[in-house]
N, C-alpha and C positions, 0 to 999 in steps of 0.2 A: 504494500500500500504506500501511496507515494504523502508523505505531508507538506502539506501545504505551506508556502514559504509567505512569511509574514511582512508584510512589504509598510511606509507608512507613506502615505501623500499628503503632498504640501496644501495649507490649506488655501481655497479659494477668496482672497480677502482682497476688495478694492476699497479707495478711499472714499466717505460720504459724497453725493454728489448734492455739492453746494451750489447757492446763488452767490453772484458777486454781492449784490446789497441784501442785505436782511433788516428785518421792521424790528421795533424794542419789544419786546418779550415780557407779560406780567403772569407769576407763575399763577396757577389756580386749579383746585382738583377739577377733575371731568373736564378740561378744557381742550380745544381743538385748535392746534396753534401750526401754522403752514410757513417755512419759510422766516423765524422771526428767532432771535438773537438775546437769552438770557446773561446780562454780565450782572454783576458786581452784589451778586447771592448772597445772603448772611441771614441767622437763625434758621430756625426750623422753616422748609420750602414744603409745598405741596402741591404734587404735578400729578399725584395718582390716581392710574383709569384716565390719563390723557391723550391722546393720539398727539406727538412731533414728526413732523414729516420736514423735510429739510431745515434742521434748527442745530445752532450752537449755543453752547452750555460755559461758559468762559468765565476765568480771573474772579473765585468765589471763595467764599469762605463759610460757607454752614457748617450748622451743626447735627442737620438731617437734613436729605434729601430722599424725598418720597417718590418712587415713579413707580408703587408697586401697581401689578395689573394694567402699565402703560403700554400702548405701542409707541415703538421707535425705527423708524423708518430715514436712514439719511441723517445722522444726527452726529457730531462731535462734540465731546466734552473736552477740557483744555484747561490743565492749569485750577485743579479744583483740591480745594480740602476740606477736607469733612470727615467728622464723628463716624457719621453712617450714612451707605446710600443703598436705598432699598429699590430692585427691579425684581422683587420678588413676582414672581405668575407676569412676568410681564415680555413681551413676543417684540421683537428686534431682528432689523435688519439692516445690516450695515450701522454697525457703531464705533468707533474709535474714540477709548479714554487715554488720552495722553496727558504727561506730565503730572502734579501734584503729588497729595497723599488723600489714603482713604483709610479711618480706621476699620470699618466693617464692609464689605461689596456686598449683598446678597441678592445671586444669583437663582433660587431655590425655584424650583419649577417653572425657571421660563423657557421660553422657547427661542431657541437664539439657530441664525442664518446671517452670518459673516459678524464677527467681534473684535475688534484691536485692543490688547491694552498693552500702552507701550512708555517704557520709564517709569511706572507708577510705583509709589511704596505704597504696599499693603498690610495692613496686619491681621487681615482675617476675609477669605476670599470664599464662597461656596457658594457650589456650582448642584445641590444634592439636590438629584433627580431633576436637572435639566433634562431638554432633551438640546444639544447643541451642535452645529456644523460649520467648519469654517472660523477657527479659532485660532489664533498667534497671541501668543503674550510675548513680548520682546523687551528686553532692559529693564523688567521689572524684580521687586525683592517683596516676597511673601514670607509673613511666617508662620503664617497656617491655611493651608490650603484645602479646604473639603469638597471629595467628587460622590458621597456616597450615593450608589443609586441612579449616578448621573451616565445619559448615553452620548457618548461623545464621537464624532465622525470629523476627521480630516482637523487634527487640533496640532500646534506645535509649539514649542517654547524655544526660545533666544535668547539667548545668556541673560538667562534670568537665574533664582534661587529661591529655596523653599525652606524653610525649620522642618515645617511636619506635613505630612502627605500624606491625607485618607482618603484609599480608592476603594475602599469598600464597596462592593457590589455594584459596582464600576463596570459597563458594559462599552467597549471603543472599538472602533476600525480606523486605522490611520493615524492613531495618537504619536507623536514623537517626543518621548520626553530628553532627546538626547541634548537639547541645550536648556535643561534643567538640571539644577547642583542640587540638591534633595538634600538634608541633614538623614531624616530617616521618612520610610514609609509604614504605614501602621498594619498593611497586610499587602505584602510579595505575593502572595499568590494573587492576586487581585486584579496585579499588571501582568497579566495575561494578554499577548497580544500588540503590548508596547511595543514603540523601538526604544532601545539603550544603547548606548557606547559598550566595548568591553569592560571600561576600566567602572562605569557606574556596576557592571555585573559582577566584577570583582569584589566591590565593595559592600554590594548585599550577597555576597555567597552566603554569609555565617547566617544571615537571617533567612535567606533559601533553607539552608542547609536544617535551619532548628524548622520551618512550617514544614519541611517533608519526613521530620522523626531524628533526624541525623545528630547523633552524639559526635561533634568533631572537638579531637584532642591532640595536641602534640605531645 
C-alpha cells in the first residue's frame, strides 16, 4: 500500500481591495458601513453583527473591540492596540491585521476565507473550532496560541513564535508550521498532517517519543 505523501500549500492571500478615498467611520452595533475609515479608537468600541465591506480600522487604542458575529469583507486593520478584540462567530474575507498589539484575538467559530496577521504581538490568539482557509501569520510573537477543534486549510506561518501550542482536535490540510518557533505543543499527536522542519522534529522527538509509550533512556 502506497502512503500518501503529505505535501502543504501556500496559502491563497491577496491584499484588501481598497478605495483611494474613504468616508469617516462612526463605530455602532448592527451597522452597515461601505467603504469608510475608523481612526483614532479608544475605550470600549462596538461594531458587533456589523457588515464592513471595504473599511480601514487605523492608529487606535481601545480597550475592546467588538466585531463578534460581524462580517468582514475587504477590510484592514493597522497599527491597533487593545485589551481585546472579539471576531468571535464572525465570517471574513480578506482581512489583514498589521502592526500593533493585541492582548486577547478571539477567533472562536468564525468562519475565515483569506486572513493576514502580520508583525502583531499577541498574547492570547484562538482560533477553537474555526473553520478557516487561506491563513499567513508572518513577523508575528504569540504566546499562546489555541487551535482546539479548529479546521484549518492552506494556513502558514513566517518567522513568527509561539510559548504554547494547543492543537487539540485540530483537523488541517496544508498547515505549515515550519516558520513557527513553538516553545512547546500541548498534544504531538494532534499535528498530524503538518509540515515541520527536521530540526523542529528533532526537538519534539522526547515528546513523540513519551505520547506513543516510549521509555527513552540513556
Amino acid at each position: 500500500m502506497v502512503k500518501r505523501e503529505v505535501r502543504s500549500t501556500a496559502p491563497r492571500v491577496s491584499a484588501p481591495d481598497l478605495p483611494a478615498v474613504l468616508g469617516d467611520g462612526t463605530p455602532r452595533r448592527h451597522g452597515d458601513f461601505h467603504q469608510e475609515r475608523f481612526t483614532g479608537l479608544d475605550g470600549s468600541v462596538g461594531l458587533a453583527h456589523s457588515a464592513l465591506e471595504e473599511c480601514v480600522i487605523d492608529d487606535s487604542f481601545v480597550e475592546t473591540l467588538d466585531l463578534a458575529g460581524a462580517t468582514l469583507i475587504d477590510v484592514a486593520v493597522s497599527d491597533l492596540r487593545a485589551a481585546s478584540v472579539s471576531l468571535r462567530e464572525s465570517t471574513i474575507r480578506r482581512l489583514r491585521i498589521s502592526g500593533g498589539r493585541i492582548g486577547s484575538l478571539d477567533l472562536m467559530n468564525a468562519r475565515i476565507a483569506e486572513l493576514e496577521l502580520r508583525d502583531v504581538r499577541i498574547d492570547y490568539l484562538t482560533l477553537g473550532a474555526a473553520r478557516a482557509e487561506d491563513v499567513l501569520v508572518a513577523g508575528c510573537t504569540i504566546r499562546a496560541l489555541d487551535l482546539p477543534q479548529a479546521t484549518l486549510t492552506r494556513v502558514a506561518f513566517e518567522d513568527s513564535r509561539a510559548d504554547e501550542v494547543d492543537p487539540r482536535g485540530m483537523r488541517c490540510a496544508g498547515v505549515d508550521l515550519r516558520g513557527l518557533d513553538a516553545l512547546s505543543f500541548l498534544d504531538v499527536l494532534a499535528l498530524r498532517g503538518v509540515s515541520l522542519t527536521s530540526l523542529q522534529v528533532e526537538r519534539l522527538a522526547p515528546a513523540f517519543a513519551a505520547a506513543a509509550g516510549i521509555d527513552v533512556r540513556d
